[in-house]
MOPAC internal coordinates of N, CA, C and O (Angstrom, degrees):
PM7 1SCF
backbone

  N    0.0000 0     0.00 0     0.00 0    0    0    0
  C    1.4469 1     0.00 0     0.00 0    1    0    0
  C    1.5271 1   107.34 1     0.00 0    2    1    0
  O    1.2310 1   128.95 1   -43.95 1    3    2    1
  N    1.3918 1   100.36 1   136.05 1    3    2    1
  C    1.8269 1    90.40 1  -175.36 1    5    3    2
  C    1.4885 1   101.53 1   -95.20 1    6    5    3
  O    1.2310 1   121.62 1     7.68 1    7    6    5
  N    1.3393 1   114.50 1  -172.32 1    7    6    5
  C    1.6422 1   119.29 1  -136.73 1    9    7    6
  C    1.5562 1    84.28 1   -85.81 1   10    9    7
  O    1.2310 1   118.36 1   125.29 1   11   10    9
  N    1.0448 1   120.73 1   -54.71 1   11   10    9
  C    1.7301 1   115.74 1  -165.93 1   13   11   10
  C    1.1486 1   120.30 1   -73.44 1   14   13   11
  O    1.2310 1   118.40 1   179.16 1   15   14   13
  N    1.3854 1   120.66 1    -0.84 1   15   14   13
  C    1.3617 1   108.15 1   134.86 1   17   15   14
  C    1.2040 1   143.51 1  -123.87 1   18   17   15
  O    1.2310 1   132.89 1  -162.12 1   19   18   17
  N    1.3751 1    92.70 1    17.88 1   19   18   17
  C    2.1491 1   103.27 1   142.55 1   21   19   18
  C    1.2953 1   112.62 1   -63.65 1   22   21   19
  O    1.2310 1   125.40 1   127.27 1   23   22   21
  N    1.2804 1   107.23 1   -52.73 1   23   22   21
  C    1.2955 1   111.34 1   176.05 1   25   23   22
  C    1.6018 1   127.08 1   -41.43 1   26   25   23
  O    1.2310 1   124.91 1   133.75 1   27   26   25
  N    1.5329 1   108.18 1   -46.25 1   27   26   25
  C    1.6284 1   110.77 1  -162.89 1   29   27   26
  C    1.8759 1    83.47 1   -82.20 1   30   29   27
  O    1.2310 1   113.04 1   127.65 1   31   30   29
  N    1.1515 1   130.76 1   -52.35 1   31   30   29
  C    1.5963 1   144.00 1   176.24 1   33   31   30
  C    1.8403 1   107.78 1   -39.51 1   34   33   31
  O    1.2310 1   122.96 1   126.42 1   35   34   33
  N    1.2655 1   111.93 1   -53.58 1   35   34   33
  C    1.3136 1   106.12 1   169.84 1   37   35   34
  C    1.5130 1   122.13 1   -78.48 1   38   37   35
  O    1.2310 1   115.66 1   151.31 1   39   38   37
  N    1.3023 1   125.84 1   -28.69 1   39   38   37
  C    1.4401 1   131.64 1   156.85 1   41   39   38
  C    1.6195 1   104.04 1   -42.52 1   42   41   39
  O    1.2310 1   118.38 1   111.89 1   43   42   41
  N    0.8994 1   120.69 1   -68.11 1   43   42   41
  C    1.6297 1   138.27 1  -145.27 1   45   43   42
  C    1.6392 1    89.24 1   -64.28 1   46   45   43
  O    1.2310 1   116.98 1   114.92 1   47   46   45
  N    1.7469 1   123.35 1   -65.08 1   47   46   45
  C    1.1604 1   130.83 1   160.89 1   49   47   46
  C    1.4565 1   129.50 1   -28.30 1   50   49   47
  O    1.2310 1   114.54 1   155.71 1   51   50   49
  N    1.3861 1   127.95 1   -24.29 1   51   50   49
  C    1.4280 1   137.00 1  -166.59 1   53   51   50
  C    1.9352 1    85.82 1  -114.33 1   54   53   51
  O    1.2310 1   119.60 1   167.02 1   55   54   53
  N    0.7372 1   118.36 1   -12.98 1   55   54   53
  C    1.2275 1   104.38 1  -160.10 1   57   55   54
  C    1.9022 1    91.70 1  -113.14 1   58   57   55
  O    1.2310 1   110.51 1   159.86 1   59   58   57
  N    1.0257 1   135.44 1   -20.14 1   59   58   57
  C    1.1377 1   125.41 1   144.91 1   61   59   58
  C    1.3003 1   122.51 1   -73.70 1   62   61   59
  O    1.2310 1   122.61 1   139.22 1   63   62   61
  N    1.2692 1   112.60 1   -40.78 1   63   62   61
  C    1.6404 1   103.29 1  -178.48 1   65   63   62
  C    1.7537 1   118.40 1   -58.10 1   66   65   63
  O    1.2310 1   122.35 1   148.85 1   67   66   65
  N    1.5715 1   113.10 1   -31.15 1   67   66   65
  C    1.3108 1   123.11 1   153.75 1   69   67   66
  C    0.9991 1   102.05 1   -56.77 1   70   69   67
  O    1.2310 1   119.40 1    54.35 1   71   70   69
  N    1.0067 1   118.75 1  -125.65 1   71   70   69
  C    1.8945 1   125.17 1  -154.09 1   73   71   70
  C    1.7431 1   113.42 1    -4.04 1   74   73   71
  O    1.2310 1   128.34 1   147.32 1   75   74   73
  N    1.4423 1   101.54 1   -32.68 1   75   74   73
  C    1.5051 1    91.03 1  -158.95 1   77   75   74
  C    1.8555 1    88.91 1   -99.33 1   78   77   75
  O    1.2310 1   119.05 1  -167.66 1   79   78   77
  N    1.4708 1   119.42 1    12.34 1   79   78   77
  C    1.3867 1   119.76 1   152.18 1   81   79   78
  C    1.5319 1   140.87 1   -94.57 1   82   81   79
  O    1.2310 1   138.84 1   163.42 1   83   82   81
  N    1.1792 1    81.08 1   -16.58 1   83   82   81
  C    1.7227 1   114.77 1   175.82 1   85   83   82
  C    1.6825 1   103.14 1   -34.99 1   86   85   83
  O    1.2310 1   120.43 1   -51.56 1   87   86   85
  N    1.5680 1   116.78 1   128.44 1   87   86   85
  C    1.6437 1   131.10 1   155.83 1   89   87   86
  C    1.3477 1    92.56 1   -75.18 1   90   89   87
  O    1.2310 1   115.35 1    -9.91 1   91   90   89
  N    1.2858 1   126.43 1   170.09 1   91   90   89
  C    1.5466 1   165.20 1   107.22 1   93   91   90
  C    1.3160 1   135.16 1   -97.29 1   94   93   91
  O    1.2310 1   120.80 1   -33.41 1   95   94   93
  N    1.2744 1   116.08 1   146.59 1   95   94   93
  C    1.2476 1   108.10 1   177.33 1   97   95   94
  C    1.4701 1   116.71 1  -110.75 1   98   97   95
  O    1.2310 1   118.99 1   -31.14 1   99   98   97
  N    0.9961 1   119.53 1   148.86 1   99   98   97
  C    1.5857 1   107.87 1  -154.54 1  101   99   98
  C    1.2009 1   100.00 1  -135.94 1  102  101   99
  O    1.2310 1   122.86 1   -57.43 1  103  102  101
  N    1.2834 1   112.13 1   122.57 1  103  102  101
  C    1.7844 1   126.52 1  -171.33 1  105  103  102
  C    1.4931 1   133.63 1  -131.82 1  106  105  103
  O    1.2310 1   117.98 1   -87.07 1  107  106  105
  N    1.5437 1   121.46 1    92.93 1  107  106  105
  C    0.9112 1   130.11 1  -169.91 1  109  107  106
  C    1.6085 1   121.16 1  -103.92 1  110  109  107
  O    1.2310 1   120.27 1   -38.67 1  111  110  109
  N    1.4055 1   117.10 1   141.33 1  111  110  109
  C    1.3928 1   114.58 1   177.10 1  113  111  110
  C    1.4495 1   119.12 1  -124.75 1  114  113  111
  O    1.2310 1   123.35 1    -2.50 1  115  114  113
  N    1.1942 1   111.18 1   177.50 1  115  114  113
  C    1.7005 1   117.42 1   174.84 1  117  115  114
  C    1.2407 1   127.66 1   159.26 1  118  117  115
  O    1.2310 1   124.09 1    -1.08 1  119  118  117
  N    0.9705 1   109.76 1   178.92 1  119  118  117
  C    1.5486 1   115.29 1   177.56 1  121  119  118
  C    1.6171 1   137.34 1  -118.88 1  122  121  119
  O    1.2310 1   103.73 1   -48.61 1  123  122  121
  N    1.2145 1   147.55 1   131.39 1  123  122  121
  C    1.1211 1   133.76 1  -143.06 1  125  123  122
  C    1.7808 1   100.00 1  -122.43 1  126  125  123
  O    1.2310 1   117.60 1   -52.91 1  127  126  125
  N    1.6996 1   122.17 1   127.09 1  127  126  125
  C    1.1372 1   122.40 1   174.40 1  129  127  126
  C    0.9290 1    86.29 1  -129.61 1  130  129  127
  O    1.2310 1   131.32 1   -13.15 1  131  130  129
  N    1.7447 1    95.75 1   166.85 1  131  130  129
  C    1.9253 1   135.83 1   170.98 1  133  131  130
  C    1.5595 1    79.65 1   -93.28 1  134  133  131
  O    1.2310 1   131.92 1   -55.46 1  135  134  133
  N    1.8426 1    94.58 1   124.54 1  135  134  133
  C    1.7690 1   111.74 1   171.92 1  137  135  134
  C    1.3908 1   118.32 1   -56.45 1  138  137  135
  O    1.2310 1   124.79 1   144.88 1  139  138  137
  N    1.4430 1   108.42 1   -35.12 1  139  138  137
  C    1.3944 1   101.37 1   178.71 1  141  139  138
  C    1.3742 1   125.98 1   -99.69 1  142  141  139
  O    1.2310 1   115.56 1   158.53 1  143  142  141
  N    1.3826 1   126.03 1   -21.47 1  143  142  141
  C    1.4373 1   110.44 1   144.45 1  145  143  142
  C    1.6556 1   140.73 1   -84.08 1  146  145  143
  O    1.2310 1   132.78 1  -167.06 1  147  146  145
  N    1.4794 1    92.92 1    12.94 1  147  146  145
  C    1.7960 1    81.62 1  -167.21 1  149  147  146
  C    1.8478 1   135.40 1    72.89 1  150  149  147
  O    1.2310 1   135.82 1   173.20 1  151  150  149
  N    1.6911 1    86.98 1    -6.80 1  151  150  149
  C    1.3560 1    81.16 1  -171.76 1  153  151  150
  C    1.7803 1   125.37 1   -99.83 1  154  153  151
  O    1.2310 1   116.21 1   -32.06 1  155  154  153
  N    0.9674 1   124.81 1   147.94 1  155  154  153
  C    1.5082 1   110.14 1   168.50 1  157  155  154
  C    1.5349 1   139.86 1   -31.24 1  158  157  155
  O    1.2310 1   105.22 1   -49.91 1  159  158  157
  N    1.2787 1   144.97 1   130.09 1  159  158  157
  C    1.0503 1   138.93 1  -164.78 1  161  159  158
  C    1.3524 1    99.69 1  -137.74 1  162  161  159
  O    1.2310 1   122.16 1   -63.48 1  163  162  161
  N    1.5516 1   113.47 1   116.52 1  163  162  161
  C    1.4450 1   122.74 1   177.66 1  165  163  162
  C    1.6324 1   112.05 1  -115.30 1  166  165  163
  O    1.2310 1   126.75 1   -25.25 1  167  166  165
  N    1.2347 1   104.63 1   154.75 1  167  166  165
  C    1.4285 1   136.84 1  -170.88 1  169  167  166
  C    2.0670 1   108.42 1    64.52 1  170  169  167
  O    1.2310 1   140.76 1  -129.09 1  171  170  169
  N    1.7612 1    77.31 1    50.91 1  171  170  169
  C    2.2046 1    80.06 1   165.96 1  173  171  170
  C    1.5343 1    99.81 1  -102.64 1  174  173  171
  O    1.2310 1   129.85 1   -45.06 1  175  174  173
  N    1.5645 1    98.62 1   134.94 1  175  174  173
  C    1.3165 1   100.59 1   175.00 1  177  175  174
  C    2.0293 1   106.43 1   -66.77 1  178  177  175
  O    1.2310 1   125.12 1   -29.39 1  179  178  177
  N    1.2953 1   107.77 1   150.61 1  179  178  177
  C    1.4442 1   123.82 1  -176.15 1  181  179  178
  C    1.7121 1    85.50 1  -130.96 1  182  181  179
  O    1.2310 1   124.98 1   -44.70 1  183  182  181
  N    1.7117 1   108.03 1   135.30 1  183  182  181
  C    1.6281 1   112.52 1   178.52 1  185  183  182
  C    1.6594 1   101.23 1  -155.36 1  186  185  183
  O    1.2310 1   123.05 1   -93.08 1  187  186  185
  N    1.0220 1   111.75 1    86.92 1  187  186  185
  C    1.5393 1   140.90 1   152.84 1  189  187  186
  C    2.3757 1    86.79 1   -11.05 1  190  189  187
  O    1.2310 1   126.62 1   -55.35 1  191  190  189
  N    1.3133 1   104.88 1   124.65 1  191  190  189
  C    1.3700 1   110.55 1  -151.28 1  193  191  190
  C    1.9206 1    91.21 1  -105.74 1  194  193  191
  O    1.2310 1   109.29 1   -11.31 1  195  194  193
  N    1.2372 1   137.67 1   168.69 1  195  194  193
  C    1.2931 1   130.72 1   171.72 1  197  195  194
  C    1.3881 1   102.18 1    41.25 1  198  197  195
  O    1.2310 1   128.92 1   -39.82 1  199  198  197
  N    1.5900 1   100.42 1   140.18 1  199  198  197
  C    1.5199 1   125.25 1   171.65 1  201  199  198
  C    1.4238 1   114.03 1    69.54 1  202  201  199
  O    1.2310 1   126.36 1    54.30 1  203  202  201
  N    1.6866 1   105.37 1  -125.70 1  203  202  201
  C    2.0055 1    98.36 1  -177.29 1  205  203  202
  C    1.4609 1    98.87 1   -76.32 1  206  205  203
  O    1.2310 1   127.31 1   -41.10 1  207  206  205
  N    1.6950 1   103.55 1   138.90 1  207  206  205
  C    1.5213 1   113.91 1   174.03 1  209  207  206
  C    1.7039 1    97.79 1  -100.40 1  210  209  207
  O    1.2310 1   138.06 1   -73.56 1  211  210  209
  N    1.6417 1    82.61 1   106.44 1  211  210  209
  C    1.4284 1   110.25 1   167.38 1  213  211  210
  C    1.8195 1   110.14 1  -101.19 1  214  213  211
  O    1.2310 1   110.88 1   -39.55 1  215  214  213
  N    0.8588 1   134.76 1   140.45 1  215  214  213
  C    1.4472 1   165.83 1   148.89 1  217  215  214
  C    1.3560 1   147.59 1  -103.23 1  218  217  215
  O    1.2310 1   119.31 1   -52.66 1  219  218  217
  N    1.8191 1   118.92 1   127.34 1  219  218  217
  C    1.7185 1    89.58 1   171.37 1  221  219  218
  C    1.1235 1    73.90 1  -145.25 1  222  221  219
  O    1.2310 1   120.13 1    26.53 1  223  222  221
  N    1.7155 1   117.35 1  -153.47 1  223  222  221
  C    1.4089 1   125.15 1   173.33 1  225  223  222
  C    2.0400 1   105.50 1  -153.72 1  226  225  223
  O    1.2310 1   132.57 1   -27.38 1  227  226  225
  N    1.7247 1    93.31 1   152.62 1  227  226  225
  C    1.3127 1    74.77 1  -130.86 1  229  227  226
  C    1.9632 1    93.72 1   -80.83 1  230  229  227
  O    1.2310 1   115.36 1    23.66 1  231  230  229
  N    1.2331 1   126.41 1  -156.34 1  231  230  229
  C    1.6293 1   126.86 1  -141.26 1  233  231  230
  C    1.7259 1   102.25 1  -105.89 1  234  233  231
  O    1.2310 1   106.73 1    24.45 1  235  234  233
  N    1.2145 1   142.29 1  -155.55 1  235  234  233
  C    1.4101 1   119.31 1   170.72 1  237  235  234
  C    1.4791 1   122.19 1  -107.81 1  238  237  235
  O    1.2310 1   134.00 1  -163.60 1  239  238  237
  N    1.5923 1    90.55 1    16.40 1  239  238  237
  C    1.9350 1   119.28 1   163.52 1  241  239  238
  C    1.5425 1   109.16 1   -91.49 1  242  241  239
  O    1.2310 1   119.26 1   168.65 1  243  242  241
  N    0.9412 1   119.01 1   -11.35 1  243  242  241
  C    1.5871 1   118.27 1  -165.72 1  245  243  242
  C    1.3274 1   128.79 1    95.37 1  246  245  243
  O    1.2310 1   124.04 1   166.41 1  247  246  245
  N    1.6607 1   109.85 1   -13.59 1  247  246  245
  C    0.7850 1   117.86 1  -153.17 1  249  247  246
  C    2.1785 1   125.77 1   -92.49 1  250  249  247
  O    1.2310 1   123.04 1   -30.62 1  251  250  249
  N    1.3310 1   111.78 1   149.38 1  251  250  249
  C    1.4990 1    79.80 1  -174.68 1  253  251  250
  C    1.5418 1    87.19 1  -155.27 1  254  253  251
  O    1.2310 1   129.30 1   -11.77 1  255  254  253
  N    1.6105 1    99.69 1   168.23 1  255  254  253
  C    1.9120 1   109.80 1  -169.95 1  257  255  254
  C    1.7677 1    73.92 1  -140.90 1  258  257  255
  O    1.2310 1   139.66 1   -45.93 1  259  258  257
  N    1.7240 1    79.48 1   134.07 1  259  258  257
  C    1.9402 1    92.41 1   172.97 1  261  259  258
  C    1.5282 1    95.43 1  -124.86 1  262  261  259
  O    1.2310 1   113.98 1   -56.66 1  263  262  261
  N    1.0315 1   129.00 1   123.34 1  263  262  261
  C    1.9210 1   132.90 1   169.31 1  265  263  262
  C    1.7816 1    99.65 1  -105.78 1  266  265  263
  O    1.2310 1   117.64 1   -30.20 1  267  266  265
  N    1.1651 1   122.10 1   149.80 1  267  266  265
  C    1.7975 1   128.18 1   172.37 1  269  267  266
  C    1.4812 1    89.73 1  -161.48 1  270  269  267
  O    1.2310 1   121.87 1   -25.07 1  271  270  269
  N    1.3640 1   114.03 1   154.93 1  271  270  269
  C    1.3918 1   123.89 1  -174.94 1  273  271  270
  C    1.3561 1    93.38 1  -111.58 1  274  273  271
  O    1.2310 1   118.65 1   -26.02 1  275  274  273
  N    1.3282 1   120.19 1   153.98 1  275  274  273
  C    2.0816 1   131.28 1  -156.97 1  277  275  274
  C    1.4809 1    90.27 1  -171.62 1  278  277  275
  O    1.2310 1   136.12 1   -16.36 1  279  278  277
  N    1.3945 1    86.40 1   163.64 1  279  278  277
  C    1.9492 1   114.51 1  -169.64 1  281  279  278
  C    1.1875 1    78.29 1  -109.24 1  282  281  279
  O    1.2310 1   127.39 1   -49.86 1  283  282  281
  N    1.5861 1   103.39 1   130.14 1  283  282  281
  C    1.7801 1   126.04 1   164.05 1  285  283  282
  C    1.5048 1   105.68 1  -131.32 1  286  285  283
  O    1.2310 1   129.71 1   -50.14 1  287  286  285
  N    1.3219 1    98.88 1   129.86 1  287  286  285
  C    1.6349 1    98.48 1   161.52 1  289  287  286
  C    1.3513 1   129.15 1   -79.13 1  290  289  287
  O    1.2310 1   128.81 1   137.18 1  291  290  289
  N    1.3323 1   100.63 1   -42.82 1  291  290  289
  C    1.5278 1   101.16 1   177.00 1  293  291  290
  C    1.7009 1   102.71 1  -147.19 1  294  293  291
  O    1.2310 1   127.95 1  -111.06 1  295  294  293
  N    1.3143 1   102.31 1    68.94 1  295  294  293
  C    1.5230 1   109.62 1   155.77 1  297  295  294
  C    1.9536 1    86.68 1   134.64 1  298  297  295
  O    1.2310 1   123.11 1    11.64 1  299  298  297
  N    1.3927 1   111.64 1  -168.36 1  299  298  297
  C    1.4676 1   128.37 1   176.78 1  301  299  298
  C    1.8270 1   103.84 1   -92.90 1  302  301  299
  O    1.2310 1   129.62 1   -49.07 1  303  302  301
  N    1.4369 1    99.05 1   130.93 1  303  302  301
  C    2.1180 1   101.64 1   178.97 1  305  303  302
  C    1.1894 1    90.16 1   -77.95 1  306  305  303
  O    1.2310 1   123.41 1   -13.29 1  307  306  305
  N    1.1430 1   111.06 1   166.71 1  307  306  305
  C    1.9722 1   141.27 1   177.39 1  309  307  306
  C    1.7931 1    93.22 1   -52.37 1  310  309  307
  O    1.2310 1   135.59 1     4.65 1  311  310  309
  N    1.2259 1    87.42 1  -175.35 1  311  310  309
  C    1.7269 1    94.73 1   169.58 1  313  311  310
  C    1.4189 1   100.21 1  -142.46 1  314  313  311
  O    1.2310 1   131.42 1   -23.24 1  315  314  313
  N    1.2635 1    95.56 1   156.76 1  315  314  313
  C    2.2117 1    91.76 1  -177.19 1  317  315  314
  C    1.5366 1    85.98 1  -133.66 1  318  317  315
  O    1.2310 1   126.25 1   -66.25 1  319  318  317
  N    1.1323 1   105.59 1   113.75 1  319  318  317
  C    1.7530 1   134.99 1   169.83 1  321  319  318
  C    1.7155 1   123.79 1   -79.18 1  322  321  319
  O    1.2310 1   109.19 1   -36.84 1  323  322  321
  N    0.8684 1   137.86 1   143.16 1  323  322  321
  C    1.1733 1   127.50 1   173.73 1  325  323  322
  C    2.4579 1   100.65 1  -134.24 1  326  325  323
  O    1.2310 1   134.71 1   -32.92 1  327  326  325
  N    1.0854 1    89.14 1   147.08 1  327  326  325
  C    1.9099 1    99.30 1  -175.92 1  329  327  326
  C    1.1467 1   101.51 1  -109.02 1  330  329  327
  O    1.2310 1   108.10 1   -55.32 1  331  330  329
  N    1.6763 1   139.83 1   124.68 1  331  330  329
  C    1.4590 1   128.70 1   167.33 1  333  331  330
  C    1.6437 1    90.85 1  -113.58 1  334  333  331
  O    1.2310 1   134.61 1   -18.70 1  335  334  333
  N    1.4122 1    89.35 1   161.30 1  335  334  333
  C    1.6400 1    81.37 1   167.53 1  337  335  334
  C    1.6480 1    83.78 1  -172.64 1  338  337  335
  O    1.2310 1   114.32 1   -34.04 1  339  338  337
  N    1.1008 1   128.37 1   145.96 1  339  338  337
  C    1.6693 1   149.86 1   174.30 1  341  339  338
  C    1.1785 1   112.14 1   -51.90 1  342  341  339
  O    1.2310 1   105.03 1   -99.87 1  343  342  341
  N    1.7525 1   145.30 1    80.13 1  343  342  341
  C    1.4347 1   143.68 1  -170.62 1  345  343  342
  C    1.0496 1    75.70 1   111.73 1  346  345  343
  O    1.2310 1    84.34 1    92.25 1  347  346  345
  N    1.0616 1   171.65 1   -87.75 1  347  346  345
  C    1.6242 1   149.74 1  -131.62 1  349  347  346
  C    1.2512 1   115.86 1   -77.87 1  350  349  347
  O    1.2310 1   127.04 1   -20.09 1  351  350  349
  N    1.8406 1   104.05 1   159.91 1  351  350  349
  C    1.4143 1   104.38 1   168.15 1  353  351  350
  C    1.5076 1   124.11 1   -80.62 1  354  353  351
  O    1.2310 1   114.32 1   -13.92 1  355  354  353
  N    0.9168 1   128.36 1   166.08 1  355  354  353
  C    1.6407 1   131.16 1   173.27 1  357  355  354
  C    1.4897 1   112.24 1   -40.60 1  358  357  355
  O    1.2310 1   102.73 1   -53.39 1  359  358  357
  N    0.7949 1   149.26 1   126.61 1  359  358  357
  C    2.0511 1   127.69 1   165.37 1  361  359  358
  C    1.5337 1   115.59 1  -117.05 1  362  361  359
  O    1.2310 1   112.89 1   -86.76 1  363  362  361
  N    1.1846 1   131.04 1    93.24 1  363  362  361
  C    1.5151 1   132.09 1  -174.07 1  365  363  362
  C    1.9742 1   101.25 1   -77.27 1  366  365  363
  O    1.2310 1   121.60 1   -28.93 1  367  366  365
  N    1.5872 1   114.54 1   151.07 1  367  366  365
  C    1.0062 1   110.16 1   157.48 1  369  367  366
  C    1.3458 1   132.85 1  -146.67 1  370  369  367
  O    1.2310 1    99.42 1    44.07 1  371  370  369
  N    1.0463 1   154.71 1  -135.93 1  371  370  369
  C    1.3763 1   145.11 1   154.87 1  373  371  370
  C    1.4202 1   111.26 1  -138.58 1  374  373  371
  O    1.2310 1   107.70 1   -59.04 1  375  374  373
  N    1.2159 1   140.55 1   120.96 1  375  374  373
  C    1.2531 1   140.22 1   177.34 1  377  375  374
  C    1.7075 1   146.16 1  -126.46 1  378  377  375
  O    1.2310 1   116.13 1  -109.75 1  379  378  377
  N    1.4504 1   124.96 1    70.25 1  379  378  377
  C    1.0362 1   140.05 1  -154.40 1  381  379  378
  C    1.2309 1   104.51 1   -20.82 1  382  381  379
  O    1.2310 1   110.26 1   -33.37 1  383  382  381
  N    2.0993 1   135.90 1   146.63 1  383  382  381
  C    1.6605 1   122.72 1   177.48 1  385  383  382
  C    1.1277 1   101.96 1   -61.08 1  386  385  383
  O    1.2310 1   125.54 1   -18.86 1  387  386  385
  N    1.6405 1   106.96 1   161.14 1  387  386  385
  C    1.0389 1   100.67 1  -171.25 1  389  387  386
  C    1.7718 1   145.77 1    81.45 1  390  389  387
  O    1.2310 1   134.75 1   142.83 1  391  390  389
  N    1.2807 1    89.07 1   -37.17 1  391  390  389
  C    1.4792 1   101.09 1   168.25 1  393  391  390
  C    1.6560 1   133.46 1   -57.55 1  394  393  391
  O    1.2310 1   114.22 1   -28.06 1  395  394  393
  N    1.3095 1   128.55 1   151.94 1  395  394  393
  C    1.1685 1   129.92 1   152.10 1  397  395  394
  C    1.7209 1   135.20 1   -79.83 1  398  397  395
  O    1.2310 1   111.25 1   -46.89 1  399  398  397
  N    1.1001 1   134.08 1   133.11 1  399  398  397
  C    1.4906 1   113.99 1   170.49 1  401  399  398
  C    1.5042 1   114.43 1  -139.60 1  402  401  399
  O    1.2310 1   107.32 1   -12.37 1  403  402  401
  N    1.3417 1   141.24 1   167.63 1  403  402  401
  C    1.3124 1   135.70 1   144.58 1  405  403  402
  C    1.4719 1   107.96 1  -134.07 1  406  405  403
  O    1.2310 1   132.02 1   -47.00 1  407  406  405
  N    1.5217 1    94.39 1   133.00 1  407  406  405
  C    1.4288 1   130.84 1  -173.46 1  409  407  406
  C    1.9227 1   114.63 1   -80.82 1  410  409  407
  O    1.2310 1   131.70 1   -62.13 1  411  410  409
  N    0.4791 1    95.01 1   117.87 1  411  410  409
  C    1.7275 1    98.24 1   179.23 1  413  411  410
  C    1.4661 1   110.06 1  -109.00 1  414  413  411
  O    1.2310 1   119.60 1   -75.89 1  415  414  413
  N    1.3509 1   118.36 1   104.11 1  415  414  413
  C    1.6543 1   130.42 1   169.99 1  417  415  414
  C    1.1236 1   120.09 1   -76.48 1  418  417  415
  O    1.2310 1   110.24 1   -49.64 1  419  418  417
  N    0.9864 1   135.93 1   130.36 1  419  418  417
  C    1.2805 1   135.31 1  -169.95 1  421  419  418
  C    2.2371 1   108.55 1  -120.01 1  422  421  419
  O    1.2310 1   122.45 1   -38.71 1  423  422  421
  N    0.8209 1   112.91 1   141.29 1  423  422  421
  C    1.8232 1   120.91 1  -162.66 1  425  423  422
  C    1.5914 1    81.09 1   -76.05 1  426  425  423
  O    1.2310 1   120.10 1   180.00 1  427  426  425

């Protein structure tokens, strides 16, 4: 094989093996209400679902930012969230990086 196209062949090779090693950081936000009043609900646990178990809980706005670092090939995957909160039901969701959402719990 002559050199220039080892060359373009070994380029091409390093350059997939990157990408498809690549971290992201993946950052989702939102806000958490009781369905039937509309209103904010603070201190629900929020836990980033599959892989690193990340956690916070959310502020006395409702509000909460979850970041976890993930293998992307070609861009950052969704995040799938889950809300606990004491009298509530469970609430799972899915959330593009980057994205915004608000969760509505329902008793």
């Amino acid at each position: 094989m002559n050199y220039t196209i080892w060359h373009k062949v070994s380029t091409l090779i390093f350059g997939v093996v990157f990408l498809s090693s690549c971290d992201c950081v993946q950052q989702v936000k939102g806000v958490v209400v009781d369905k039937v009043t509309d209103k904010p609900i603070a201190d629900v646990l929020i836990r980033k679902e599959h892989g690193s178990e990340v956690e916070m809980k959310t502020d006395s706005t409702g509000e909460f930012k979850l970041s976890a670092i993930s293998g992307g090939l070609f861009g950052c995957p969704a995040m799938d969230i889950s809300a606990y909160k004491q009298g509530y039901k469970i609430t799972t969701a899915t959330v593009p990086a980057g994205g915004e959402i608000t969760i509505e719990l329902e008793r």
